[in-house]
Residue, then its C-alpha position, 0 to 999 in steps of 0.5 A: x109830882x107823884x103823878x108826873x113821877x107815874x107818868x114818866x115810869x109809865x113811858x119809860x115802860x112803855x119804851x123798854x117794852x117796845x124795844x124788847x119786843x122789837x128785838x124779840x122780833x127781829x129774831x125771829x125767822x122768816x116764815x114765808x114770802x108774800x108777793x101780791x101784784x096789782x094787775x091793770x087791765x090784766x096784763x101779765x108782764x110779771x109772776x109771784x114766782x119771778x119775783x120771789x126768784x129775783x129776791x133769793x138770787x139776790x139773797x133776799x127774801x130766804x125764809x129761815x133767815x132773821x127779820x132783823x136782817x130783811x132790808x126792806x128799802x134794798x128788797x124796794x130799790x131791787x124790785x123798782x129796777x124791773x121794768x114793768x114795775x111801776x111801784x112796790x112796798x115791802x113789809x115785815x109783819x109781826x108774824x114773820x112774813x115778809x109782804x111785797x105789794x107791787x103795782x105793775x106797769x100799764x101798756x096802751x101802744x105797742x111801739x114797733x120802728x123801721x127796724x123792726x124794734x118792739x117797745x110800749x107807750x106805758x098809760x103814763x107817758x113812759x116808754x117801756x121795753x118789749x117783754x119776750x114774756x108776754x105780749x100785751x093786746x094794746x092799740x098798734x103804732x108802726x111806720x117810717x120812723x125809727x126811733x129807738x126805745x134806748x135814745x128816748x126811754x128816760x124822757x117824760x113826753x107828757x112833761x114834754x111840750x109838744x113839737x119841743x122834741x118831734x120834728x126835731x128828733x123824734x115823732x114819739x111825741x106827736x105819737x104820744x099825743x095820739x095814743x094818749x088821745x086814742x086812750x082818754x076817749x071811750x070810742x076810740x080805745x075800742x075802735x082803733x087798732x093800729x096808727x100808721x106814720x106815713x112817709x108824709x110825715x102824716x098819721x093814719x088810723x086802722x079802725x077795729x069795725x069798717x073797711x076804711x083809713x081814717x086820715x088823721x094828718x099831723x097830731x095838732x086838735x087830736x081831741x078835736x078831730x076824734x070828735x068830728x069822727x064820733x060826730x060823723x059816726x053817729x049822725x052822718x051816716x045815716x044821710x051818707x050811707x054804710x061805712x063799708x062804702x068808703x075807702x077813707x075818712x079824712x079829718x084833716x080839714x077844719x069843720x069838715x070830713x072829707x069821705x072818699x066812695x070805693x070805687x063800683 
């Protein structure tokens, strides 16, 4: 019984000095603002600076002001509303800095349709506003299409079966098929610098190295086609001759590539 007695006046010391301290705290000023931004691939869509601008026109993150009335979850839900912000924790330490952890959003195409209108393919399958911040240095996709970022920005194309949307409506997901593709694979990040939308409703690629257009057709066994490409890479050419011989590379046929020669 005693030792029931000790253990129960133990936690309720425990408790009340928990509770103390937590209201010593939450007294305290707010010493300084901590913003630490996760940068993929290096791309500065966002600044420590803008973020604690954001924070003080919204009235948070104000040093001098009470821990106690730092909300977290409103600094959280403020920050996860800029678009190239993917996630975001904030914290209160015990020494009275408010910490912000950011993950930025990673572009990997930029977007531009008939219209002239800029906007990116995010690494997860998002689309993304253009920024007059910066300009990421990612795979081109330009064309006859004129989709806009405003009619499909809340749709997950990953989560989209192909062709459910495009043809339809949009070619933003054929388009994302490629990118996606152009993205997983070594060869390709490296070597394609642009996709085109040709008036046929067909893609064409724009290589980073040789004076050539890779037609690539509709965006059906992309995988398999940059396969037959790397193939051709590495071991056609040197029974066929240089790149810099051909006008094109068609992969649009099944086992096969279909070379057109400069003409003399």
């Amino acid at each position: 019984m005693l030792t029931i007695a000790a253990w129960i006046l133990c936690g309720i010391g425990i408790i009340f000095l928990t509770g103390f301290a937590i209201s010593r705290n939450q007294d305290r000023e707010l010493q300084s603002v901590e913003v630490s931004i996760e940068r993929s691939a290096d791309h500065f869509f966002l600044q420590e600076q803008d973020i604690k601008t954001q924070l003080i026109r919204n009235g948070y993150g104000i040093t001098g002001q009470n821990l106690g009335s730092v909300n977290v979850s409103a600094i959280e839900k403020l920050l996860l509303a800029h678009a190239a912000v993917q996630n975001c924790e904030a914290s209160v330490t015990v020494d009275g800095k408010l910490k912000i952890d950011i993950r930025q959003r990673r572009p990997v195409a930029r977007i531009i349709n008939m219209t002239g209108e800029s906007y990116y393919f995010d690494d997860l399958g998002h689309l993304m506003p253009w920024s007059d911040v910066y300009t990421a240095p990612v795979v081109l996709v330009n064309g006859n299409f004129a989709d806009s970022y405003a009619a499909f920005s809340n749709i997950d194309f990953p989560a989209t079966h192909p062709d459910s949307v495009g043809k339809t409506l949009t070619a933003l997901d054929d388009i994302w098929q490629i990118v996606s593709a152009i993205e997983s694979d070594s060869l390709m990040r490296v070597q394609i610098a642009q996709v085109y939308y040709n008036p046929s409703k067909e893609f064409e690629l724009i290589p980073r190295v040789g004076d050539h257009k890779i037609i690539l057709g509709t965006a059906d066994g992309v995988p398999g086609k940059f396969r037959k490409l790397e193939l051709f890479y590495q071991y056609g050419l040197n029974k066929t001759g240089k790149w810099t011989e051909y006008s094109s590379i068609d992969l649009r046929f099944k086992n096969q590539i279909v070379c057109t020669k400069k003409p003399n």
